[in-house]
C-alpha positions in Angstrom: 39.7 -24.0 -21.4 42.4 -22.4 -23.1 45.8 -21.4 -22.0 45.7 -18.1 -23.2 43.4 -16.2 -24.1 43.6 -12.8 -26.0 40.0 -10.6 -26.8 40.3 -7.5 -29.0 43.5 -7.0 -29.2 44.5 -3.6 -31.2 48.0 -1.9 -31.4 48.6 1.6 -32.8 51.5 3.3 -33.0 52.3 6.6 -34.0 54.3 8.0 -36.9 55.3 11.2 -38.5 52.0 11.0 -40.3 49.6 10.6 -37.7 48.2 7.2 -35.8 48.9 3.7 -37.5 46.6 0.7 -36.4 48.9 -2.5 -36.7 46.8 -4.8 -35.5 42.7 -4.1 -34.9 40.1 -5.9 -32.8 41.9 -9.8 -33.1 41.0 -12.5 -30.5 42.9 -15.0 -29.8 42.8 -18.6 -28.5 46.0 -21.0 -27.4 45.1 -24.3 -26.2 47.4 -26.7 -24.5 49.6 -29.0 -27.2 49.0 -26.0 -29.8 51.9 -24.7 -31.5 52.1 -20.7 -32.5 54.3 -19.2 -34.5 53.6 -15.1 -35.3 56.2 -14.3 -38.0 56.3 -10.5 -39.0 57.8 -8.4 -41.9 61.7 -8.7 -40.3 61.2 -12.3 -39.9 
């Protein structure tokens, strides 16, 4: 069983040129003793 769990995950946002999809359709499993990093463009 897992800690957290994420299922199709998507994340628009919107810009002067319309609708950007950042992030489309991920799932996402964290089980206890895992380690997670998420490291983006800034860092």
């Amino acid at each position: 069983m897992s800690l957290l769990e994420i299922r199709n995950l998507s994340v628009d946002f919107q810009t002067a040129h319309g609708l950007f999809r950042a992030v489309d359709a991920v799932d996402l499993d964290i089980d206890e003793g895992d380690l997670v990093a998420i490291v983006g463009e800034s860092g």
